[in-house]
N, C-alpha and C positions, 0 to 999 in steps of 0.2 A: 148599408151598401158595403159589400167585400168583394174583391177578387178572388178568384177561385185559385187554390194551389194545392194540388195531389204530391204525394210519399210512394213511391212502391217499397211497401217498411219489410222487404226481404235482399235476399243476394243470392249468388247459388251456391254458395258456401259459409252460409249461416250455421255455425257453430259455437253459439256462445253458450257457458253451464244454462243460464235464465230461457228457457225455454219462449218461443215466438210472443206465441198467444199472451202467456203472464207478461212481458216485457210490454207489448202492446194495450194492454189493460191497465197496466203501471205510467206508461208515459203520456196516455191521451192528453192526461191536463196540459203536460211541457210540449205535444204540438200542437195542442191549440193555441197555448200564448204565444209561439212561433209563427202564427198566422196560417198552418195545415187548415186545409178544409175539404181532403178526402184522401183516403187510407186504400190502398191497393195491397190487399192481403192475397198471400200467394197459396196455393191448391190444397183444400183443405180436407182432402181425401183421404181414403187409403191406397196407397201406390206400393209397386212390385217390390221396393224395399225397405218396407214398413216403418220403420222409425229413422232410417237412414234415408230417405228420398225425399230428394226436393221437392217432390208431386208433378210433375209431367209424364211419368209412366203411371197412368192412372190405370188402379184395380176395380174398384169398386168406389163411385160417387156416394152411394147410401153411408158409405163409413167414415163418419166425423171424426173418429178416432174413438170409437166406442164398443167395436167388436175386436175380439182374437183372432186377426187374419193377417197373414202374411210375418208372423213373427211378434207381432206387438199390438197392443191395444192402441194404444196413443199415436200417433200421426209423430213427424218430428217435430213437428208445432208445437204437439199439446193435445192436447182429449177434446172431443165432443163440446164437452161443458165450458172448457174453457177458453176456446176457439166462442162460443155464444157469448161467456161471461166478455169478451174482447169485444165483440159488436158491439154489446151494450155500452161500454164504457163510453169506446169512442162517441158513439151518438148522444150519449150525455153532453160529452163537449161539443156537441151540433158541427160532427165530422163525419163526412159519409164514406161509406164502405162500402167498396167492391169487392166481389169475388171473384176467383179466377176460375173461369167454365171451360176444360180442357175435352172437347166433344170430337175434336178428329181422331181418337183412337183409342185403343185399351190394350193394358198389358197383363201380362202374370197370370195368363190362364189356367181354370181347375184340371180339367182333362183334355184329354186330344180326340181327334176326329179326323175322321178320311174324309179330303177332300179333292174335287176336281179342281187343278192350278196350271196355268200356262207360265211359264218364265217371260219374262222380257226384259229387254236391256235397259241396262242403270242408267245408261246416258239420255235414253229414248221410251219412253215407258209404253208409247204407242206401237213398240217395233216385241211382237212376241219372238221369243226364239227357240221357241217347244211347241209343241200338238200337245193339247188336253193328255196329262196324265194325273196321278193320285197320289198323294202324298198325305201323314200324319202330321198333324198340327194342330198346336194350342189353342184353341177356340173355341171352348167351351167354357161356360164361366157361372157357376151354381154359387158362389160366395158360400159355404158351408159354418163359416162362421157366422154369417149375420141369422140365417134358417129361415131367409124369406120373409125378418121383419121391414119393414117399409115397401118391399117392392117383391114379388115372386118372380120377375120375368128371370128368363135363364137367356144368356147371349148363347148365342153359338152361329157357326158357321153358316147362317144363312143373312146374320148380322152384318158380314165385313166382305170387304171386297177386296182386299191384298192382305199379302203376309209374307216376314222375310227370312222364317224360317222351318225348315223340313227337319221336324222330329226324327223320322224313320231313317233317312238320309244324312242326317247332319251336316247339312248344308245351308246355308245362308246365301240366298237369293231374293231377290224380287219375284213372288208367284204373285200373278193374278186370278186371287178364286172366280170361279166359272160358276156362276148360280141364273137364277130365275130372271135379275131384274134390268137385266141388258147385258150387251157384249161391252166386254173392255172397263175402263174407268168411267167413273162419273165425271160430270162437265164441272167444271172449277175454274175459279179465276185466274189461276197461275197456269202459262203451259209452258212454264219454265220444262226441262228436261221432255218435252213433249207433251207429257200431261202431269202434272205436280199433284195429283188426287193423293196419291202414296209419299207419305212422309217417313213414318215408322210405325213398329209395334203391329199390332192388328188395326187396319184402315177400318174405321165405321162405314157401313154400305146404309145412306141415307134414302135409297131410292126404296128402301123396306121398311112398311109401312108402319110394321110394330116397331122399331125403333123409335121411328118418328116423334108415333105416342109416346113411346117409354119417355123418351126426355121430356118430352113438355111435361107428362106427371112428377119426371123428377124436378123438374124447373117449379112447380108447384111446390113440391114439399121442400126444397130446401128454401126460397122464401120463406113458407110459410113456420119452419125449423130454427133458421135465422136472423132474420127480417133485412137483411143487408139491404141496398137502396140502388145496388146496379152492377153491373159483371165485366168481367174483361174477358174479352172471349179470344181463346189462345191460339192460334195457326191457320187464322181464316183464309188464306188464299188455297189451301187444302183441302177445304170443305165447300159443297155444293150450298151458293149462297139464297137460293131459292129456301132450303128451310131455317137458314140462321132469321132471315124475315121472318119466318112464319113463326118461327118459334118465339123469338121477339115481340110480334103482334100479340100471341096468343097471351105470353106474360103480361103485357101491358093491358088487354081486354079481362085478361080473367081477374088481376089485384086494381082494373082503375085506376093506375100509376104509370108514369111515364121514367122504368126505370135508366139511368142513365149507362150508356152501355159504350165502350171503348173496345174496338176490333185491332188485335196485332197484324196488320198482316207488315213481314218484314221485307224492305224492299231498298237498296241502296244502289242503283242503276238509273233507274226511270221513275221522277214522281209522275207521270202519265199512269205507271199501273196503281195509283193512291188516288188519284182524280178519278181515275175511271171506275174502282170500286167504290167511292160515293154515290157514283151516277148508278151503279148496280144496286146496293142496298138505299137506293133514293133518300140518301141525308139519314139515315133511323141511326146510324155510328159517329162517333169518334174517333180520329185513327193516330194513332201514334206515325208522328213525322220523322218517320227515320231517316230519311234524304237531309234533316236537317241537320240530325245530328252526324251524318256524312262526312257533311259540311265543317263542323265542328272538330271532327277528326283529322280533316285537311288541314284543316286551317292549321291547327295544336303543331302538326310536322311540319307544317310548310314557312312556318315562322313569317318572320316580317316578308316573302315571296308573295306570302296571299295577300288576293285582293278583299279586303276586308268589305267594300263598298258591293260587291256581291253574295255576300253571305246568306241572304237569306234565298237566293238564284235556285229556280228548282228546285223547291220544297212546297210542304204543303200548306206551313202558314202563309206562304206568299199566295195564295189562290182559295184557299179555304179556313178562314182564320179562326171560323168559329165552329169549326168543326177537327182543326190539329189541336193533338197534344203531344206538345215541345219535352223534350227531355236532353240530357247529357251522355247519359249512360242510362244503360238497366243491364240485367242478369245474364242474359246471351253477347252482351260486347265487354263484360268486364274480363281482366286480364285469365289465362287460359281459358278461356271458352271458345269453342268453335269457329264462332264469330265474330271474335275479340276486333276491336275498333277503340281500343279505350281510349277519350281524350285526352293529351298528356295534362298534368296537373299546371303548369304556368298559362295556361289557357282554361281551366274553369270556372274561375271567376269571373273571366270575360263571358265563357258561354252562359254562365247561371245568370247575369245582369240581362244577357239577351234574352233569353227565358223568361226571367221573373220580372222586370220593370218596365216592359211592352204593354200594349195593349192586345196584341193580336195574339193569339194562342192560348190553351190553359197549360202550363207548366205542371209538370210531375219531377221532383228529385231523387235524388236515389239515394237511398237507405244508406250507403258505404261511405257519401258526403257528410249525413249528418253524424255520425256514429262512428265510421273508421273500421277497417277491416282485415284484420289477420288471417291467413291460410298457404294452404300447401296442395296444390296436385301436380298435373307432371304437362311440361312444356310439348309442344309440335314433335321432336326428335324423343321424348320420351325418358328426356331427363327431370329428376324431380325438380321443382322451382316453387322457390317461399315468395311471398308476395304482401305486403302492407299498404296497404289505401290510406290516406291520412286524412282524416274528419275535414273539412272543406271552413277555415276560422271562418270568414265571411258570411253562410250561409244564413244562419240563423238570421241576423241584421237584415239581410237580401228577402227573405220571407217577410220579414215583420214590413221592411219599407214598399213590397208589395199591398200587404193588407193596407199600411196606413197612410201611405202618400202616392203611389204610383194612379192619381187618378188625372182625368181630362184632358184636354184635345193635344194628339201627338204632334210634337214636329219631327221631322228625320232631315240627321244631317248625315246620311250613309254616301258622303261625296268625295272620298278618299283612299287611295287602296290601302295607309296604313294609322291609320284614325278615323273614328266615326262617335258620332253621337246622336241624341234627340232628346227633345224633353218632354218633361206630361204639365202641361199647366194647372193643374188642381183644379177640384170644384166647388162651389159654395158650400155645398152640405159637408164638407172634410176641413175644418179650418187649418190651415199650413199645409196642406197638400199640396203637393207637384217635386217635380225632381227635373234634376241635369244630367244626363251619362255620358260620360266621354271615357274610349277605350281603346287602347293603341296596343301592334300587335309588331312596332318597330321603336323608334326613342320616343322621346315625352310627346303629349300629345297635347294642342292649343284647339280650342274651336271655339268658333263664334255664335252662339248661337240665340234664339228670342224665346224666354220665358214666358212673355204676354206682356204687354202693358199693367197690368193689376200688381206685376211684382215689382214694380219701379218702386227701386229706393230701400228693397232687399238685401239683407246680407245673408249670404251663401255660405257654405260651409263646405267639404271633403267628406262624409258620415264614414268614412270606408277608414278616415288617418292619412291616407299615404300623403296628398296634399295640405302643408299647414298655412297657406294662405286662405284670405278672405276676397268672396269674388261680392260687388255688388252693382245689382240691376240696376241697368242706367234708366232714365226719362220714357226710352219709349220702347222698355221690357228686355234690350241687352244685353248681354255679359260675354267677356270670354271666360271661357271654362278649361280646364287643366286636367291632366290625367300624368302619372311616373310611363316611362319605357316599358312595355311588357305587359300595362295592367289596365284598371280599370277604377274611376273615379265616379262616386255617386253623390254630384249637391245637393243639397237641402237647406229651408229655413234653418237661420241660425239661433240656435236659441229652444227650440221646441224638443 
């Protein structure tokens, strides 16, 4: 028996000399002793800036980093082989591997083509504000280097359904190509901006049939290339969720495996639009609970003002527990990024204990907690800004006390707006299993709370340090329990 706890083992400014893949291959053992038990490795393609791209401008999915396209053979990862030699590791230490399936779009096209394109406006994408004219543009896409091994299909313009830029023109707009297989955008679950179909890049036009196939044969060969164990599929409120199922099904029918499969869609407004895309791909996802880490981000600013006794209010482990995956951070909220949300660091430990020593959710960390993170790009105003993440001490301990004691029946004592706790009373099969959290987000925190009768006559312990008293269960399973100002206390048997 384990709890399940996911790594996304990337950031978006991973630049260490140790390239991905080898580091990944090298540490499998130190996160399996950590208690890891699934690895979210990030796009392992060749994208429009070949050895320099994070892989969300994706060129060509056939390229593990094995062909001469785009400037480099090797991915920034790594090569082909050693992106595979990585899978394998990991799964030696019975750690599963996602990969990241980036299908809303494609970049870095071979040639150009005339196309019929209507403008519409950025705010409204339903509002055109041109008559059909023609413009040249990137859309053509032969991969010259690969020569048609694995796949012969050529994309092109009859492939995609927007694009935001006019070659001939040199213009940068929203066009909506004008083709065969309806007017306007496809149906999608976001109608943010009126219809959210158009993210970037060249839009994939799903409602065309040979596409359709094309992925599912590449969905075949790179399992089959691979063997990874399940995908994170990247900007699904973008895409028409009618073939993310199909395509899904098709995986699971063709390899007789029910791969495990985690959908982004990001959403920090309304967990209504995270409920309702469950009801649309009927349960077959996982979705990353970003309302929670919202939450998490409020609470970091709002200091002891939050109500901590609502935190978990409007999210998706609160209504879908075994279908959220809870996180702190990832790649699009760390500091300079678009969508930066980062939460400040005297509240991580609080968010990582609500994550990891729950029962509800499966918890993913981020790469920049365990490891720590140096970098440089340029601020909102366009000033440069250096920037240090500082490896997260606590985490590893918080992982392990996940695998090894956070088991059996939860109590919650989320009855306070500036302290809260709950405990896991352990189960027979884990001897010393269970735990106490108490975590305050104003001065020291006291709470009362029932371990179970089975621990009467317990001595408790701090595993975290901060607290150097001993707490122990009274007669009929008792205790109060202690946490410092600001943090967060995790008890355990003392002694084990």
């Amino acid at each position: 028996m384990s709890n399940q706890t996911l790594i996304q083992y990337f950031h978006w400014y991973y630049h260490e000399e140790q390239k991905l893949w080898q580091k990944a291959t090298e540490q499998a053992p130190a996160l399996k002793e950590i208690g890891i038990t699934g690895v979210w490795l990030p796009p392992s393609y060749k994208s429009t800036e070949g050895a320099d791209s994070v892989g969300y401008d994706c060129y060509d999915l056939f390229d593990l980093g094995e062909f001469d396209q785009k400037n480099s053979v090797p991915t920034k990862y790594g090569t082909k082989d050693e992106y595979v030699k990585a899978i394998n590791a990991l799964q030696e230490q019975q750690i599963m591997v996602l990969a990241d399936v980036v299908f809303n779009h494609k970049a870095g096209a071979d040639e150009l083509e005339k196309i019929p394109v209507r403008r519409v406006a950025e705010n409204n994408r339903e509002e055109y504000t041109s008559d059909v004219f023609e413009i040249e543009a990137w859309t053509k896409f032969t991969f010259p280097g690969r020569k048609g091994k694995y796949s012969e299909f050529i994309w092109d313009k009859s492939c995609f359904s927007g694009i935001d830029w006019a070659e001939d023109l040199q213009e940068t707009s929203i066009f909506s190509i004008q083709n065969e297989y309806g007017e306007g955008w496809e149906d999608v679950p976001s109608d943010e901006l009126g219809n959210y179909d158009y993210l970037m890049f060249n839009d994939i036009e799903f409602r065309n049939q040979a596409v359709r196939e094309e992925l599912k044969r590449w969905g075949e060969w790179y399992y089959e290339t691979t063997g990874v164990d399940g995908f994170r599929l990247d900007a699904v409120k973008h895409i028409a969720t009618d073939y993310l199922k199909e395509w899904l099904d098709h995986m699971n029918a063709k390899f007789d495996k029910q791969f495990f499969i985690i959908a982004e869609n990001w959403v920090v407004d309304d967990v209504m639009k995270l409920r309702s895309y469950i009801d649309l791909t009927e349960g077959r996802m996982q979705l990353f609970d970003s309302m929670l880490h919202l939450n998490f981000h409020t609470a970091a600013d709002a200091g002891d003002t939050y109500d901590l006794s609502k935190i978990f209010e409007n999210t998706l482990v609160e209504s879908h527990p075994q279908l959220s995956i809870t996180f702190v951070d990832n790649h699009d909220s760390q500091p300079l990024q678009d969508l930066e949300t980062y939460v400040d660091f005297w509240f991580r430990p609080l968010a990582y204990a609500l994550i990891l020593l729950r029962e509800q959710g499966i918890p993913c960390v981020f790469y920049t907690d365990l490891y720590g993170a140096k970098y440089t790009d340029h601020d909102e105003e366009g000033n440069e800004a250096k920037v240090e993440l500082v490896a997260l001490e606590s985490l590893p301990l918080m992982t392990k006390l996940r695998r090894d004691l956070a088991y059996g029946f939860q109590r919650d004592y989320l009855d306070h707006p500036n302290c809260i706790g709950w405990t896991r009373a352990g189960i027979p099969e884990i001897e010393n299993s269970g735990i106490a959290v108490v975590l305050s987000n104003g001065e020291q925190g006291i709470k009362k709370m029932e371990m179970g009768a089975g621990h009467a006559g317990k001595t408790f312990i701090d595993v975290l340090g901060y607290r150097k008293e001993e707490v122990t269960i009274d007669e009929n399973g008792w205790a109060e329990f202690f946490c410092e100002a600001g943090s967060v206390s995790v008890w355990i048997i003392k002694g084990i």
